[in-house]
N, CA, C and O of each residue as an XYZ file, in Angstrom:
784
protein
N       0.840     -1.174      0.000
C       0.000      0.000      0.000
C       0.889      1.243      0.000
O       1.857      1.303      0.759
N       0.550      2.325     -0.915
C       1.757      3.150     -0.785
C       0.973      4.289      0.209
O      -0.252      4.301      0.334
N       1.637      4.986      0.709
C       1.573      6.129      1.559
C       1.009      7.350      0.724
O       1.442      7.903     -0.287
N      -0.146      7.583      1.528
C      -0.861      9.387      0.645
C      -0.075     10.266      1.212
O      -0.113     10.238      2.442
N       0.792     11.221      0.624
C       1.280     11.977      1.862
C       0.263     13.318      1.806
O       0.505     14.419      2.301
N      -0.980     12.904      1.043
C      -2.322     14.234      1.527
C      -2.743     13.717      2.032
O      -3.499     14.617      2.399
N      -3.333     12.295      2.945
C      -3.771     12.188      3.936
C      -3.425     12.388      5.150
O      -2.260     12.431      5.543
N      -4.683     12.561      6.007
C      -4.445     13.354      7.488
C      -4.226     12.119      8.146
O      -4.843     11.057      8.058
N      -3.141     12.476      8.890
C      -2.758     11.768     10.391
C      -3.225     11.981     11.410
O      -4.010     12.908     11.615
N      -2.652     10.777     12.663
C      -2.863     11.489     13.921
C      -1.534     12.606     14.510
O      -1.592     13.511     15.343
N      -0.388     12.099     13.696
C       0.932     12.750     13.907
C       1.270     13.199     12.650
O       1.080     12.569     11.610
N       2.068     14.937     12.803
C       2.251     15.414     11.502
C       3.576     14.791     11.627
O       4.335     14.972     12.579
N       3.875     13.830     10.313
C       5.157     13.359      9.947
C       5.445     13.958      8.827
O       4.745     13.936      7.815
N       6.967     14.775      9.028
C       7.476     15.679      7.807
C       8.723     14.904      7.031
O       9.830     14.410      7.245
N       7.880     15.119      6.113
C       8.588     14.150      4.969
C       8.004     13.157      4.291
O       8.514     12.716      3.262
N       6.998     12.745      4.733
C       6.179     11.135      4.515
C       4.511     11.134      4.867
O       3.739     10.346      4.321
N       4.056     12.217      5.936
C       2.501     12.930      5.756
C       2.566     13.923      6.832
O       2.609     13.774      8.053
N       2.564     15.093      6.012
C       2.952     16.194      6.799
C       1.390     16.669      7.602
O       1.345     17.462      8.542
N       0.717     16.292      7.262
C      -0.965     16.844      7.680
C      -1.173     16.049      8.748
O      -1.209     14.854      8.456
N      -1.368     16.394     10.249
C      -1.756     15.257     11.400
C      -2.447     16.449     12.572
O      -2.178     17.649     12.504
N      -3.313     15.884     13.558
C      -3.466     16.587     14.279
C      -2.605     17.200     15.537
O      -3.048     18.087     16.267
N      -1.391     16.634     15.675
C      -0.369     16.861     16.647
C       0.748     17.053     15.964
O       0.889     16.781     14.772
N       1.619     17.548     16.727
C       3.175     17.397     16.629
C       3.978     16.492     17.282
O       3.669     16.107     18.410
N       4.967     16.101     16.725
C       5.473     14.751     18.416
C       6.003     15.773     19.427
O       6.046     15.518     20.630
N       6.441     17.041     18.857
C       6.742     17.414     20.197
C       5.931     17.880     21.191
O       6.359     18.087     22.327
N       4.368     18.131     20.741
C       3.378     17.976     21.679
C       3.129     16.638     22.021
O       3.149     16.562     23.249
N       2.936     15.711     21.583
C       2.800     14.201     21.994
C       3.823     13.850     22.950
O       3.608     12.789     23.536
N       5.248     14.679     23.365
C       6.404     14.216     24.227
C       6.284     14.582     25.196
O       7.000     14.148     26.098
N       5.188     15.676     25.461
C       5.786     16.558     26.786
C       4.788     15.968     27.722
O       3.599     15.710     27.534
N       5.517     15.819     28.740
C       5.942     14.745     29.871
C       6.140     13.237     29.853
O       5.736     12.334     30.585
N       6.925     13.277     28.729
C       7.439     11.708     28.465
C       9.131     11.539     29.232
O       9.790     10.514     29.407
N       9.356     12.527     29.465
C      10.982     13.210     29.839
C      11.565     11.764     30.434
O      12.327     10.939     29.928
N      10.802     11.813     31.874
C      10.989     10.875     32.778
C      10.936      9.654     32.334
O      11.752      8.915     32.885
N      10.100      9.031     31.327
C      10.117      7.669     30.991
C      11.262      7.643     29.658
O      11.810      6.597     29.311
N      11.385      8.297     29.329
C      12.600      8.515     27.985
C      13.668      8.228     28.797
O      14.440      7.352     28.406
N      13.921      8.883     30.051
C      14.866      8.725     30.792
C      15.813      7.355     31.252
O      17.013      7.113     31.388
N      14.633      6.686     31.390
C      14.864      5.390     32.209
C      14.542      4.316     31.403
O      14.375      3.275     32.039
N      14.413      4.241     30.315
C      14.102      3.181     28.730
C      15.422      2.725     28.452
O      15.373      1.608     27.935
N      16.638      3.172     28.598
C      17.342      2.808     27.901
C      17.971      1.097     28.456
O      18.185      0.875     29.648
N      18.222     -0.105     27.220
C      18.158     -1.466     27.787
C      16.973     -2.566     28.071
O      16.831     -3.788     28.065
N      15.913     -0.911     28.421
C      14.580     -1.966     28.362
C      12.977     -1.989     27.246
O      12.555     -1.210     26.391
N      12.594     -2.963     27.672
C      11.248     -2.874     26.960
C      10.400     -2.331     26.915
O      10.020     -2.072     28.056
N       9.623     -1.844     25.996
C       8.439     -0.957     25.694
C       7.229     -1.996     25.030
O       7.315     -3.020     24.352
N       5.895     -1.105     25.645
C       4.727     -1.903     24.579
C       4.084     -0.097     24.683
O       4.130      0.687     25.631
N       3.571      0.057     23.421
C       3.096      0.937     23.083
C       1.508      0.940     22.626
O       1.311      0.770     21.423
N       0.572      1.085     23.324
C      -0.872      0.655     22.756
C      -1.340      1.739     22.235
O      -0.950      2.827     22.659
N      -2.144      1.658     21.349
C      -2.669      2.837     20.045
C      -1.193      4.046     19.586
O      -0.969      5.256     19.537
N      -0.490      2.721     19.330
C       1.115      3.770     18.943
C       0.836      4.566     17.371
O       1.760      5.096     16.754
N      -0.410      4.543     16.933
C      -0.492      5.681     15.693
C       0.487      5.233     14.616
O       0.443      4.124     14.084
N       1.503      6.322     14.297
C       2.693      6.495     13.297
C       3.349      6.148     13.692
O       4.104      5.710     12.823
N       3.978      5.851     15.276
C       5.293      5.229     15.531
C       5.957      5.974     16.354
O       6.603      5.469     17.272
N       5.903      7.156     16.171
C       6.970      8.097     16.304
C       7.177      8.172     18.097
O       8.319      8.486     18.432
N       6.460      7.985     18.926
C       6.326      8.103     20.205
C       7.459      6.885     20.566
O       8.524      7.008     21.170
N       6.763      5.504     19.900
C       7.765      4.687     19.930
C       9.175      4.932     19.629
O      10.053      4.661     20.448
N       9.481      5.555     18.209
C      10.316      5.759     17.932
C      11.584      6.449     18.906
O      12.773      6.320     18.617
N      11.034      7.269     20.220
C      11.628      8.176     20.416
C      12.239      7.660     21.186
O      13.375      7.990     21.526
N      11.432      6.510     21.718
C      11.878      5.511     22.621
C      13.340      4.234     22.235
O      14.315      4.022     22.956
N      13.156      3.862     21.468
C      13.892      3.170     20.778
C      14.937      4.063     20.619
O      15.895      3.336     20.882
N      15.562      5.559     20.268
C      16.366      6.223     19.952
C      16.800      6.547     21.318
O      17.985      6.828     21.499
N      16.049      6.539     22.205
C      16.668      6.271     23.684
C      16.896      5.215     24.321
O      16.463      5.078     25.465
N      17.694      4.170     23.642
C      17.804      2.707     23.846
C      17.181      1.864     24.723
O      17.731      1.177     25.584
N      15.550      1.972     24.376
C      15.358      0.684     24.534
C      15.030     -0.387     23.528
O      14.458     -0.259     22.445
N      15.629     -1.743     24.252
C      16.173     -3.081     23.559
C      14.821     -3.275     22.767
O      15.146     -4.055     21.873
N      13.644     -3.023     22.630
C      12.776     -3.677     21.655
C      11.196     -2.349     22.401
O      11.203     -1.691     23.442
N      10.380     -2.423     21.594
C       9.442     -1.557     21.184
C       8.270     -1.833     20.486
O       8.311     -1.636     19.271
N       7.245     -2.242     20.972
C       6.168     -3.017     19.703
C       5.054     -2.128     20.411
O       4.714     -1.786     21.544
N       4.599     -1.913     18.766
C       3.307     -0.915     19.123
C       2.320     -1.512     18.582
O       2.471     -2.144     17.537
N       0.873     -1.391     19.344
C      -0.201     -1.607     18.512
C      -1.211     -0.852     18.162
O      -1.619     -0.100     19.047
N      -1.838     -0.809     16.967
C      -1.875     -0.006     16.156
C      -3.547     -0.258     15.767
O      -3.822     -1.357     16.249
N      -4.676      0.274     15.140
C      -5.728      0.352     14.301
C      -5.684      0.066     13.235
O      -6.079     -0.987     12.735
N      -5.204      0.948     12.728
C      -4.846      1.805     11.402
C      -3.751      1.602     10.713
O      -2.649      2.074     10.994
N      -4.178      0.423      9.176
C      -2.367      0.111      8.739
C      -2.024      1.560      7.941
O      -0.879      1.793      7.551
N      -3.123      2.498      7.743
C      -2.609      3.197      7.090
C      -1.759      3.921      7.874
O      -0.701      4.279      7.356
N      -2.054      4.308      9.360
C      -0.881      4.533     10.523
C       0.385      3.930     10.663
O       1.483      4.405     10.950
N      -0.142      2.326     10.300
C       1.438      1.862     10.546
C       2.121      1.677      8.998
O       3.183      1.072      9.149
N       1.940      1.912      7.904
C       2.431      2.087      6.929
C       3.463      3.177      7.197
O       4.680      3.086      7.036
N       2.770      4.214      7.629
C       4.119      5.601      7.842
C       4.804      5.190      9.035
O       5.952      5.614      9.173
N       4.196      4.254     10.153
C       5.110      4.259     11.172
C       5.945      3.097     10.782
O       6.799      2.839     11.630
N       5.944      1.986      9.292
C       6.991      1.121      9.222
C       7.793      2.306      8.327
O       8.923      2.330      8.815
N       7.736      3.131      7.425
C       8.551      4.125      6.814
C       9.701      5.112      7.783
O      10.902      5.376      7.731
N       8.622      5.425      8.596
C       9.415      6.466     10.207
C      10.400      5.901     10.401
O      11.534      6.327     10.182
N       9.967      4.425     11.026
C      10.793      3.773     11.896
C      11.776      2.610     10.994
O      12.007      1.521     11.519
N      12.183      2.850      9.969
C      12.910      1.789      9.026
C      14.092      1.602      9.767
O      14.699      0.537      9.655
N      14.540      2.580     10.581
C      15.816      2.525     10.873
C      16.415      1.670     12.683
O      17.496      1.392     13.201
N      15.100      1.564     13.022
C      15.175      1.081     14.105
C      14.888     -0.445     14.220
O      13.763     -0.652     14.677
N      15.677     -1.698     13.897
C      15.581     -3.064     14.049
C      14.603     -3.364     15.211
O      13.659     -4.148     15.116
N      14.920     -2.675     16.289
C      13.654     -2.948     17.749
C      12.675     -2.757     17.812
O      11.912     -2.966     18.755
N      12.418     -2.180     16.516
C      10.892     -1.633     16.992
C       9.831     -2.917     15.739
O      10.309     -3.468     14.747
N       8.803     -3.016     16.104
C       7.896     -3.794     15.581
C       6.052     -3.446     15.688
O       5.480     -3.500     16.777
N       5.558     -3.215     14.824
C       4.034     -3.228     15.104
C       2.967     -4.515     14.850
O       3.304     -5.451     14.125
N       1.813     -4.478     15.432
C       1.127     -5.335     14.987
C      -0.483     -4.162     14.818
O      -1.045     -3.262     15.442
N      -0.614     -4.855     13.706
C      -2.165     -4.346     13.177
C      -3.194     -4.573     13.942
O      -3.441     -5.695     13.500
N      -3.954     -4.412     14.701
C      -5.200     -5.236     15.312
C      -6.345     -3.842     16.334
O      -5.858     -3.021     17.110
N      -7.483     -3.934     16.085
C      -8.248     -3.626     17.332
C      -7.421     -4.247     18.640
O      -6.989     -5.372     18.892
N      -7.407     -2.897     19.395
C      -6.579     -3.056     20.935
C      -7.551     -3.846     21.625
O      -7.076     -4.742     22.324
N      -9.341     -3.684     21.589
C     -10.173     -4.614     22.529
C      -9.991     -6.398     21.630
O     -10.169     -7.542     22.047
N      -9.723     -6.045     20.781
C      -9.426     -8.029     19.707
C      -8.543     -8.409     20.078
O      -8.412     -9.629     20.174
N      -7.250     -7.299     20.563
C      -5.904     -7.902     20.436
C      -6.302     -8.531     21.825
O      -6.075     -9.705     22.116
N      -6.882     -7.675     22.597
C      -6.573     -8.438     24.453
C      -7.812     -9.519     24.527
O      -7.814    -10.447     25.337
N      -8.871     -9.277     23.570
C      -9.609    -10.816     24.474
C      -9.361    -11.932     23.345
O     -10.019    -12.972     23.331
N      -8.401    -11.652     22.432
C      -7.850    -13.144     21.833
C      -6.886    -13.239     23.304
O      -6.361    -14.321     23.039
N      -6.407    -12.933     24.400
C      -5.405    -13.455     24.994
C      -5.901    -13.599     26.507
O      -5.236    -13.645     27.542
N      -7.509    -13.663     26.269
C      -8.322    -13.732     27.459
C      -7.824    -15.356     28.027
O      -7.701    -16.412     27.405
N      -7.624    -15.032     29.401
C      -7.264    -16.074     30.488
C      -5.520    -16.719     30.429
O      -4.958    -17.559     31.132
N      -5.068    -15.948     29.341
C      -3.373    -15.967     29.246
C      -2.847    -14.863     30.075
O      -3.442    -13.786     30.112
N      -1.504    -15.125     30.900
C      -1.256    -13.650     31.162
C      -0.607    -12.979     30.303
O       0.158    -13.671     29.631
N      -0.622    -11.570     29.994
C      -0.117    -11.125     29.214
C       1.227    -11.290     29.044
O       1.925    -11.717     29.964
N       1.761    -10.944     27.763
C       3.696    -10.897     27.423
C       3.789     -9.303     28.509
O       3.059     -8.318     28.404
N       5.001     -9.532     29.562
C       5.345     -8.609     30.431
C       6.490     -7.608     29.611
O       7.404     -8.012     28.892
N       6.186     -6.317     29.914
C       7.017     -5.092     29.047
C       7.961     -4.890     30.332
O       7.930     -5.753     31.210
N       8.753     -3.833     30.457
C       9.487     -2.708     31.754
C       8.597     -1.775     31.952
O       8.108     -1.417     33.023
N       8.312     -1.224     30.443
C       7.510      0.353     30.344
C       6.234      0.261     29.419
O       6.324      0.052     28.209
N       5.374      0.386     29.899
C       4.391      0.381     29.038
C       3.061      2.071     28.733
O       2.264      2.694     29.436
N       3.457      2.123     27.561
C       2.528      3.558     27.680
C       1.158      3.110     26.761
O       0.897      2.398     25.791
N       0.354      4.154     27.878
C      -1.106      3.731     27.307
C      -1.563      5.367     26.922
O      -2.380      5.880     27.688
N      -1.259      5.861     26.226
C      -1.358      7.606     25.792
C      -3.029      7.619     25.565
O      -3.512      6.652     24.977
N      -3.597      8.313     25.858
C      -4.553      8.564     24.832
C      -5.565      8.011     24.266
O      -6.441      8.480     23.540
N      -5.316      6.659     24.777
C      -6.464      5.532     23.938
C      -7.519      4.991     24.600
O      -8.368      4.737     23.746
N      -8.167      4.475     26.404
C      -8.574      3.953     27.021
C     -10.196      4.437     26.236
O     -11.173      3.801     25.841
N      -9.861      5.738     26.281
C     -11.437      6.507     26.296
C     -12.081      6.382     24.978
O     -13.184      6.913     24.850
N     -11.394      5.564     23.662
C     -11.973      5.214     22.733
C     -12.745      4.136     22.381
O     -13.434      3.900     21.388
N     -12.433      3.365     23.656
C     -12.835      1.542     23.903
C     -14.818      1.904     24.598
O     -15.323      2.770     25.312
N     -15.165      1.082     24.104
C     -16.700      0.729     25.372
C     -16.431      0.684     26.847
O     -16.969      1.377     27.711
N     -15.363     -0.393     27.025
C     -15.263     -0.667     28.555
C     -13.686      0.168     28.403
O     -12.722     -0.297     27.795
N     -13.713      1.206     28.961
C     -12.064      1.867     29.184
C     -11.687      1.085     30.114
O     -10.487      1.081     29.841
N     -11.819      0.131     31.383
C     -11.351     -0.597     31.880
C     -10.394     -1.654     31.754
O      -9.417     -1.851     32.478
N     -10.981     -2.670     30.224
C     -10.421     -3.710     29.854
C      -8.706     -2.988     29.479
O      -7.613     -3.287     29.961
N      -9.049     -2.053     28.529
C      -7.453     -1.656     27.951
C      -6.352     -1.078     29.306
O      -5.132     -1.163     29.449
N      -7.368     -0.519     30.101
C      -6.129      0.320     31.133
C      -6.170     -1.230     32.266
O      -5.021     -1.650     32.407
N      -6.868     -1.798     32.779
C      -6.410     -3.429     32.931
C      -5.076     -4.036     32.596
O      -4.064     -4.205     33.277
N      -5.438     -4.377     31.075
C      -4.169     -5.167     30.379
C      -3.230     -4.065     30.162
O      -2.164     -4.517     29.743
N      -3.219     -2.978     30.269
C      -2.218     -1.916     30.340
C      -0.991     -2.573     31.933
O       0.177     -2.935     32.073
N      -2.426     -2.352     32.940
C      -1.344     -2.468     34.109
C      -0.794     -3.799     34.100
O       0.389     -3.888     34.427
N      -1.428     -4.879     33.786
C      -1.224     -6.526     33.737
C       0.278     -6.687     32.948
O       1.091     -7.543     33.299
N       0.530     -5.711     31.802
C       1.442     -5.916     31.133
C       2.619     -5.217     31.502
O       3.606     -5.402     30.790
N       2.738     -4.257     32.714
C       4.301     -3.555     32.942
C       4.752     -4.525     33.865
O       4.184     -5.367     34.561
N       5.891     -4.193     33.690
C       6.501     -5.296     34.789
C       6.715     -4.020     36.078
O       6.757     -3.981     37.308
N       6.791     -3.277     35.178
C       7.548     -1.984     36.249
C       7.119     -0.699     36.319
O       6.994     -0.183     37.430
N       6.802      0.081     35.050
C       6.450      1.340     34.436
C       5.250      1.615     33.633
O       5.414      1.408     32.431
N       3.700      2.163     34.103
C       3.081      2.484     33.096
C       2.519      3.906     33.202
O       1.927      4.451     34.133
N       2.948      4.458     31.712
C       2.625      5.440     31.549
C       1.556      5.766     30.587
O       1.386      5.461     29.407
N       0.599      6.772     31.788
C      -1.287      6.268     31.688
C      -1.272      8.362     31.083
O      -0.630      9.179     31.743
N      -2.084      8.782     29.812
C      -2.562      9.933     29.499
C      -3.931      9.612     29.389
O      -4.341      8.683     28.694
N      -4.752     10.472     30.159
C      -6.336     10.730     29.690
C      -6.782     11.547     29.159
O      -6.175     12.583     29.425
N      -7.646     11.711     28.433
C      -8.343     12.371     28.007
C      -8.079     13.925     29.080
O      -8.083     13.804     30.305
N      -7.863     15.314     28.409
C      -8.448     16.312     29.396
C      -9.518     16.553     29.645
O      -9.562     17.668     30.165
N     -10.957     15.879     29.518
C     -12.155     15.674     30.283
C     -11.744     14.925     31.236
O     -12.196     15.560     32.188
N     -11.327     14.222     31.592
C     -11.009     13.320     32.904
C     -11.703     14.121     33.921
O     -11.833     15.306     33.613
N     -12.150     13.787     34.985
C     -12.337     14.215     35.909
C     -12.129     13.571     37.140
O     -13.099     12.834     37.317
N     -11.381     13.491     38.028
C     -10.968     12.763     39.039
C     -10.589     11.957     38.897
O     -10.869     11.015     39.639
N      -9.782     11.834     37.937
C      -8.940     10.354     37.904
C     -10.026      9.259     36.880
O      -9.610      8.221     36.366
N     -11.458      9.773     36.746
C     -12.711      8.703     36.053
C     -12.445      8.961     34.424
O     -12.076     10.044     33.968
N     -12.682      7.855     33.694
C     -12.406      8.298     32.196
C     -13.775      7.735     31.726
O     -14.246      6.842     32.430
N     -14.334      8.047     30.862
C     -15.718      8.403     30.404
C     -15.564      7.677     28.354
O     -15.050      8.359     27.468
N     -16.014      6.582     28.173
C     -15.924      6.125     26.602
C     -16.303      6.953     25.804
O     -17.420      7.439     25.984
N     -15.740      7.253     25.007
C     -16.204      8.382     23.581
C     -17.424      7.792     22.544
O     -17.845      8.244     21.479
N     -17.880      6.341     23.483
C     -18.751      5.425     22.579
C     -19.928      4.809     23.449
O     -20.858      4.162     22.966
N     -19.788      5.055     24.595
C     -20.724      4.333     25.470
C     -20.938      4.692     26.931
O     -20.368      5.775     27.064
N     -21.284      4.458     27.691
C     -21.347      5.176     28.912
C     -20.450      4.005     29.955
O     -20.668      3.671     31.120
N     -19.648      3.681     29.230
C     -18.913      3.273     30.242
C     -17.731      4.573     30.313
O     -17.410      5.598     29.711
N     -17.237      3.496     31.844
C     -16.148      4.358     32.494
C     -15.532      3.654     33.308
O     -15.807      2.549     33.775
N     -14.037      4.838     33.589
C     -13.766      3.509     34.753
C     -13.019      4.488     35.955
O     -13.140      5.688     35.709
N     -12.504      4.269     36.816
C     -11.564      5.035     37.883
C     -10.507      4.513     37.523
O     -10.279      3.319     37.721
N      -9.558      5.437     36.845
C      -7.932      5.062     36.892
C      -7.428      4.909     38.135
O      -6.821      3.839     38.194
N      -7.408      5.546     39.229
C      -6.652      5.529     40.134
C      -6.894      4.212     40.990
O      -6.071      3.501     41.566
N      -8.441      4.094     40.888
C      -8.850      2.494     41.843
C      -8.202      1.226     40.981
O      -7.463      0.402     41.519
N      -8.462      1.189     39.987
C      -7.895      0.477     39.302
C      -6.337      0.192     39.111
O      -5.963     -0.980     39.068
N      -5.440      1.211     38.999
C      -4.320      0.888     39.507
C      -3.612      0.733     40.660
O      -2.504      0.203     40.740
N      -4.524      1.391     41.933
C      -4.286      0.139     42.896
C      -4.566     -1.250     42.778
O      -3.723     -2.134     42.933
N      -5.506     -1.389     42.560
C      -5.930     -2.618     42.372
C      -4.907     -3.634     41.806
O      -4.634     -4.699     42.361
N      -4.569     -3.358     41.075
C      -3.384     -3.976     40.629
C      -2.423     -3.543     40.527
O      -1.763     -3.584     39.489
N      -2.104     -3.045     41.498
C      -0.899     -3.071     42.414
C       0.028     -2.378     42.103
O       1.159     -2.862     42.059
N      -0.282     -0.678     41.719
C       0.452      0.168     41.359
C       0.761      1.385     42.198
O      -0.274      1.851     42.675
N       1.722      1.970     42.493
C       1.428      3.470     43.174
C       1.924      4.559     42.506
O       3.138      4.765     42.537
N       0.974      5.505     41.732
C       1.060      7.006     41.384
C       2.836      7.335     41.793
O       3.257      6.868     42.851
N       3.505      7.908     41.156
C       4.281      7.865     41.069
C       5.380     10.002     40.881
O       6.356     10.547     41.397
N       4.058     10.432     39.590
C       4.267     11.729     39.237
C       2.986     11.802     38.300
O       2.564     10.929     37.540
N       2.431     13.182     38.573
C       1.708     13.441     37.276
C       2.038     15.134     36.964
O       1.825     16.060     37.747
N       2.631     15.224     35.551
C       3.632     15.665     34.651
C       2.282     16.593     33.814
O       1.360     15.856     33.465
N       2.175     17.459     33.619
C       1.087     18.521     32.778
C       1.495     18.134     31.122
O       2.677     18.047     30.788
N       0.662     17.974     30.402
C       1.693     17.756     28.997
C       0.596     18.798     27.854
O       0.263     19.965     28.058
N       0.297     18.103     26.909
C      -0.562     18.520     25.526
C      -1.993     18.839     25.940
O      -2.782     17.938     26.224
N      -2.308     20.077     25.970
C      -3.861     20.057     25.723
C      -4.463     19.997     27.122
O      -5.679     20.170     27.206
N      -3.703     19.755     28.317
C      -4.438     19.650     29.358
C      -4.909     18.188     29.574
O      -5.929     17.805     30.147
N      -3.735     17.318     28.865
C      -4.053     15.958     29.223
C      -2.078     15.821     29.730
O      -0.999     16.028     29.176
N      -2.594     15.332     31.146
C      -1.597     15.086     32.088
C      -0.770     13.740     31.532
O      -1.106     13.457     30.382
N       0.011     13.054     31.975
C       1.123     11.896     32.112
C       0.953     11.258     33.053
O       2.102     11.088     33.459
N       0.485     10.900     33.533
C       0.161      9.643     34.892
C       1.539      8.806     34.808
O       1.802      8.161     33.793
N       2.427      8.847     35.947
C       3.555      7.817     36.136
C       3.196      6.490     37.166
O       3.669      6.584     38.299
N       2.501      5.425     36.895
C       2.105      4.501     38.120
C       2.929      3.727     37.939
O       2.905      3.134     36.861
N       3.991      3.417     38.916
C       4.975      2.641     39.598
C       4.647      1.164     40.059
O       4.235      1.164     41.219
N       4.722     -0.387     39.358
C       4.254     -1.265     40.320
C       5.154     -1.206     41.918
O       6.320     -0.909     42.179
N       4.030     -1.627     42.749
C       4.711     -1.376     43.653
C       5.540     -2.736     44.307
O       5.191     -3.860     43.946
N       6.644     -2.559     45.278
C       7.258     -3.635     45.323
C       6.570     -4.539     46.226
O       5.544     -4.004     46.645
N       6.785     -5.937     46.774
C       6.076     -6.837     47.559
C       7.460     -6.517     48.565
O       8.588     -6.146     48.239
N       6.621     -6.958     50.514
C       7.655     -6.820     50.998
C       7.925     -8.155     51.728
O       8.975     -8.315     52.352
């Protein structure tokens, strides 16, 4: 499939589709801290778009990077973006298909796992920010929507919702930093926490 570079993105990529609704350098800010501490380890990237978030990651050495994606026409530019990075890998799939084909498996465990942006597009925002936390071993980095309100995220499709914050206790995380970024949608840093 070749690449429109007049079609609109979610990320303006210059050079390959310059038309998107963001910039990565709005998509980065408050990624600082997890850019920081990537290097050596693993990433899973859910609704990784074009790549490029991934990408930035991978250019801050970490050992491997797999994003999943909607949209091949997304990952068409994000296999073009990212040609240069051997670690990085996408898979095509609905994020609610990808996790209940792997219903009653535990998930493949990441270091860092970022969930940007995406919970509030699902019916149940629960299931994805769930297998979000199920899948860090160590690091997940949670953006909501700037409607959020108390930590609750609200489906862009249904009246579900869920409490981020109960929920990542629940499985066994503790808040860590929350970082101001794009638009008035914060960076949530939840830390698993250690057993003593």
């Amino acid at each position: 499939m070749a690449i429109d570079p007049n079609a609109k993105g979610w990320l303006m990529v210059p050079g390959i589709r310059p038309d998107g609704d963001r910039t990565l350098e709005e998509q980065m800010m408050g990624l600082t801290p997890a850019l920081e501490e990537c290097r050596g380890k693993t990433v899973l990237d859910l609704g990784a778009a074009e790549g490029l978030i991934g990408r930035e990651f991978a250019r801050a050495g970490a050992v491997s990077v797999l994003g999943i994606e909607l949209l091949e026409t997304h990952l068409e530019v994000a296999r073009k973006a990212c040609a240069g990075y051997p670690q990085m890998r996408f898979i095509c799939s609905n994020l609610l298909t990808y996790i209940l084909r792997l219903a009653g498996q535990k998930p493949q465990q990441f270091d860092l796992v970022l969930c940007l942006g995406v919970i509030h597009k699902m019916p149940d925002p629960s299931i994805p920010l769930r297998f979000a936390a199920q899948s860090a071993r160590s690091l997940l980095v949670f953006r909501a929507p700037a409607a959020a309100i108390d930590g609750v995220v609200k489906s862009k499709y249904s009246g579900g919702k869920v409490n981020v914050p109960q929920v990542m206790r629940e499985e066994g995380f503790v808040e860590e930093a929350l970082i101001q970024g794009v638009r008035g949608e914060a960076a949530q840093y939840w830390r698993r926490a250690r057993s003593a």
